[in-house]
C-alpha positions as CSV (number, residue, x, y, z in Angstrom):
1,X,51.3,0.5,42.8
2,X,48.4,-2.1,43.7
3,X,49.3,-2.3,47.6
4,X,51.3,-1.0,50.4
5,X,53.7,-3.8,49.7
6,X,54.6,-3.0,46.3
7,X,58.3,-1.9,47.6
8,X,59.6,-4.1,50.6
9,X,63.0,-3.3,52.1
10,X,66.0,-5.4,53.1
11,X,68.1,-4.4,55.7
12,X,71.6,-6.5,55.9
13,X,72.3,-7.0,59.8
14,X,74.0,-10.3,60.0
15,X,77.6,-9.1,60.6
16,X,79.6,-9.4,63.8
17,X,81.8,-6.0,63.2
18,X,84.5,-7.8,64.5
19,X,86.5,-4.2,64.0
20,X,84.1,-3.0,66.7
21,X,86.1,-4.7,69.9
22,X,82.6,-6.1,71.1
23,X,80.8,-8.6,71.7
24,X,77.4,-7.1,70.7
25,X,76.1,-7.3,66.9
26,X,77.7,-3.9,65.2
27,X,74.0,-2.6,64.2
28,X,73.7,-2.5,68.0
29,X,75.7,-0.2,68.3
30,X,74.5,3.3,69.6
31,X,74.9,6.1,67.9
32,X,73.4,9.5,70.1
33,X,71.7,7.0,72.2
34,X,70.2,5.0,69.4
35,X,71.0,1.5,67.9
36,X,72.6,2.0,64.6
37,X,69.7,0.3,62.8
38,X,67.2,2.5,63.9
39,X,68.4,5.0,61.9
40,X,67.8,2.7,58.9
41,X,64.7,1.8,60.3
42,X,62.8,5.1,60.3
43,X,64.2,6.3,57.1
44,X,63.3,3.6,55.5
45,X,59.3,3.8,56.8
46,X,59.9,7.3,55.6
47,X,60.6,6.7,52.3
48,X,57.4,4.5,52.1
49,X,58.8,0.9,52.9
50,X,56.5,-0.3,55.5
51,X,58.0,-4.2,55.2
52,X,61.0,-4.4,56.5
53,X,63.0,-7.7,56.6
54,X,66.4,-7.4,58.3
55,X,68.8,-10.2,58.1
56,X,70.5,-11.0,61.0
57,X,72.9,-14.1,61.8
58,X,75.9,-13.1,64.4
59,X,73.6,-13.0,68.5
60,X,70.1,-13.4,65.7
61,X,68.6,-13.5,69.6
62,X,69.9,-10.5,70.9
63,X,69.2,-8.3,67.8
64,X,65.8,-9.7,67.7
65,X,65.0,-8.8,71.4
66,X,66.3,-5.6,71.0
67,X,64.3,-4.8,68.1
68,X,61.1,-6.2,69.9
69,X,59.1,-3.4,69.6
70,X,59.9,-2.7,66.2
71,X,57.7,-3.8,63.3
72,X,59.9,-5.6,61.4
73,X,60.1,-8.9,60.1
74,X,63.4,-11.4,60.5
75,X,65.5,-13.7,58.4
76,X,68.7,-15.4,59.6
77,X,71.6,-16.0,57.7
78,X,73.3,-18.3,60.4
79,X,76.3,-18.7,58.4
80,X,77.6,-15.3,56.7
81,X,78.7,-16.0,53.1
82,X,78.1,-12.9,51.8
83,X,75.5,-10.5,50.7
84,X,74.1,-12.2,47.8
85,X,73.5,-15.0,50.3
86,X,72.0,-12.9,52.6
87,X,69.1,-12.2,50.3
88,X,68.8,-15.4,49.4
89,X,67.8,-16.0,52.7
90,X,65.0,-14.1,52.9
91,X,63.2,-15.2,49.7
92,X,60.8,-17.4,51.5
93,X,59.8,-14.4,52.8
94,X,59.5,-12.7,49.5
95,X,57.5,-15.6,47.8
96,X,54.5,-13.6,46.3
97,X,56.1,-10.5,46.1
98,X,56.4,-9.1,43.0
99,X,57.8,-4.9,43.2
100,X,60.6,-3.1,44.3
101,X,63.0,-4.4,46.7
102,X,65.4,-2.2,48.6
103,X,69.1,-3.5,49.8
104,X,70.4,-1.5,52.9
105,X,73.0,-2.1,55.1
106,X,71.9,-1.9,58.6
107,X,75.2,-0.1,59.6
108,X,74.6,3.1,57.2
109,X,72.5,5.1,59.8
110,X,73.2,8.4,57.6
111,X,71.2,7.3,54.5
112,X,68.1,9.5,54.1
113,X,64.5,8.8,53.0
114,X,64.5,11.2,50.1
115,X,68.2,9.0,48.7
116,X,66.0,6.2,48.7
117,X,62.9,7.6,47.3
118,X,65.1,8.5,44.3
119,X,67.0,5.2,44.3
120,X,63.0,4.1,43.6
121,X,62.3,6.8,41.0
122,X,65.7,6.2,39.1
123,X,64.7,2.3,38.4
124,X,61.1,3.5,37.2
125,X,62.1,5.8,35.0
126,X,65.6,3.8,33.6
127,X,63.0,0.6,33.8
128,X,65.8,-1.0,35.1
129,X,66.8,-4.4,36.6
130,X,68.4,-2.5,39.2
131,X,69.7,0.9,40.5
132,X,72.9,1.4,42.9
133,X,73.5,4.0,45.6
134,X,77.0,5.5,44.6
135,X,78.8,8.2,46.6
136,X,81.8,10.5,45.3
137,X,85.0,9.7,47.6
138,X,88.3,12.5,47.4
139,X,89.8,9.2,48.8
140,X,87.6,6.1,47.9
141,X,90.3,3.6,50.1
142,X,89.0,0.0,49.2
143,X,85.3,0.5,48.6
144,X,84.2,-1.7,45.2
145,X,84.6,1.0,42.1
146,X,82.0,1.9,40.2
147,X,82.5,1.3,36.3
148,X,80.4,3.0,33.7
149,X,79.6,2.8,30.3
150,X,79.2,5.3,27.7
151,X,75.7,5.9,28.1
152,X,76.3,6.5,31.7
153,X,74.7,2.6,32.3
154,X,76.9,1.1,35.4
155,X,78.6,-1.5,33.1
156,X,80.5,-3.4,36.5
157,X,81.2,-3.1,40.4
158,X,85.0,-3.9,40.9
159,X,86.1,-5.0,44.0
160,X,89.1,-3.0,45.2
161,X,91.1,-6.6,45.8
162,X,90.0,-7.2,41.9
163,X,90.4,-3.6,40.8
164,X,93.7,-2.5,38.6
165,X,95.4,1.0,38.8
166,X,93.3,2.4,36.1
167,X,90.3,0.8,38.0
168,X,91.4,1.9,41.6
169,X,91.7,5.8,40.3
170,X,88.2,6.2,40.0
171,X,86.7,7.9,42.5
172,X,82.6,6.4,42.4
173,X,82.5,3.2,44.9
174,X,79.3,1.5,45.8
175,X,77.8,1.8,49.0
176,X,76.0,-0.9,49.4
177,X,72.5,0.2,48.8
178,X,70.3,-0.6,45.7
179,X,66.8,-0.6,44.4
180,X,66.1,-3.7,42.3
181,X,63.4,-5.2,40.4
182,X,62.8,-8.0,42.5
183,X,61.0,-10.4,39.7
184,X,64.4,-9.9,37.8
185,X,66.7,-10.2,40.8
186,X,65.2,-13.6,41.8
187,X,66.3,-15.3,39.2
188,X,70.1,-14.2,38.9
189,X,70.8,-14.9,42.9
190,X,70.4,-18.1,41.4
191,X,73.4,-17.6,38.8
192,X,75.9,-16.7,41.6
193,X,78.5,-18.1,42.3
194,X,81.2,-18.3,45.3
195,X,84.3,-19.2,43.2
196,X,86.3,-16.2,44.9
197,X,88.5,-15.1,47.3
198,X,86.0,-15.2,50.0
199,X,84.4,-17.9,49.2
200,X,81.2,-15.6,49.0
201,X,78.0,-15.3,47.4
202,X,78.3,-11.3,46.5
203,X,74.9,-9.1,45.5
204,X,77.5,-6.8,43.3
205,X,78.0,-9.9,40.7
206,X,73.9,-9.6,39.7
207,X,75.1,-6.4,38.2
208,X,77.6,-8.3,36.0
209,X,74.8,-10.7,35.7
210,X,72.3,-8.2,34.2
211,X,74.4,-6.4,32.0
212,X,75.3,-9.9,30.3
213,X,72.0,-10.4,29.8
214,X,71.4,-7.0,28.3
215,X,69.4,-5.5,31.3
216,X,70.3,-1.9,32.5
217,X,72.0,-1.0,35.8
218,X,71.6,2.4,36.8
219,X,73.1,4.4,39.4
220,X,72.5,8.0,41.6
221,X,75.3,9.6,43.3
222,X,74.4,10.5,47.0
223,X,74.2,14.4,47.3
224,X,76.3,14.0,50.4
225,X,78.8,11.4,50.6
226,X,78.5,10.3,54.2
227,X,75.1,8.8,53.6
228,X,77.5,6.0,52.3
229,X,79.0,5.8,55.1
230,X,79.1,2.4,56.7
231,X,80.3,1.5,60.6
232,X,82.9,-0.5,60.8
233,X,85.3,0.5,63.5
234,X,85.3,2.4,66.3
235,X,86.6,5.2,65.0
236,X,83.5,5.1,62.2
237,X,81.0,4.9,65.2
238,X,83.0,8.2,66.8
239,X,83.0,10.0,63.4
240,X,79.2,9.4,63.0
241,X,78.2,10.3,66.6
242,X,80.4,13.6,65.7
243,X,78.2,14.3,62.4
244,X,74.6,13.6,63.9
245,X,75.7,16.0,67.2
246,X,76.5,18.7,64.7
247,X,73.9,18.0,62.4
248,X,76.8,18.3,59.3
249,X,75.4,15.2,57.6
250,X,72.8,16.4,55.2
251,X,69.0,16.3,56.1
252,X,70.2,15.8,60.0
């Protein structure tokens, strides 16, 4: 690596949690007295990642005073169309950056340096255009599924809305984390599209993106599944609180 800014992290903190019941941001959440962010925060300066850019959009104000005393740098996604478009959104910021970039979701407080250390190490030693964060689910509900090839190669990320029967029995999702080469990402956020449901501009269709172009998308299961584990409700929040106080998550 020729500088400390060789591998820069994103961290995806636009959303409103609307499932929340609040009116403050969901990463602001507190989790053992701590903003859910925070979590991501350190382990991500852990890992090595000493730029951080979080993407924030839904009280941008709020989340930005609250993380005053944090070094870390902001982009706003005032209107949320997805996370694709949320990384598009902070390429100005990325404009001579040529390494490693790391996609986190700012509502995963469980994720662990040494997860994304390896997320890091996978895409060196695959020398691939990208590398997912996959956790193992006994009941994967509608997280995207992950799709493999023979070689072991992700080969697609299906949406659960997308998915069919054969494609909803596998039990690999996506969490939402990845490791990409950010000289070969650049160029496919300008492929996507949002002709879907949503209306969205999703980060998971760069993976159908690379693979078309005969790049290789790699993937490492999370030794413990709740490092995928995003907030979304209430009841998330409670669960998580519950892990970190009993220190049952792994590396806690």
């Amino acid at each position: 690596m020729n500088s400390a800014f060789d591998r820069i992290a994103i961290i995806l903190a636009a959303g409103q949690g609307k499932r929340m019941k609040s009116d403050i941001p969901k990463v602001l959440h507190k989790v053992s007295g701590r903003y859910i962010v925070d979590y991501v925060i350190d382990e991500a300066r852990e890992a090595g990642l000493d730029r951080q850019i979080l993407v924030i959009g839904h009280k941008a104000e709020m989340v930005e005073e609250a993380l005053a005393g944090r070094k870390v740098e902001f982009a706003h996604q005032a209107r949320q169309l997805g996370t694709g478009h949320a990384i598009m959104m902070a390429a100005p910021l990325l404009r001579d950056f040529h390494g490693d970039l790391l996609v986190l979701c700012g509502d995963m407080p469980l994720v662990k340096a040494h997860t994304i250390r390896r997320l890091i190490a996978e895409r060196h030693k695959l020398g691939a255009a990208a590398v997912v964060l996959t956790a193992v689910l006994d009941d994967p509900g509608t997280y995207g599924r992950i799709v493999r090839d023979t070689a072991g190669l992700i080969k697609a990320i299906v949406e659960y809305r997308d998915a069919d029967e054969k494609i909803r029995g596998i039990r690999e999702v996506n969490t939402g984390a990845y490791c990409f080469d950010w000289d070969q990402l650049r160029p496919a956020l300008d492929q996507l599209s949002d002709n879907n449901d949503q209306r969205e501009y999703y980060l998971t269709d760069t993976v159908s993106i690379f693979v078309r172009e005969g790049r290789s998308v790699g993937a490492i299961i999370a030794g413990d599944p709740n490092e995928g584990h995003g907030i979304n409700s209430l009841k998330d929040l409670e669960m998580i609180e519950e892990l970190i106080k009993h220190g049952t998550a792994s590396g806690v």
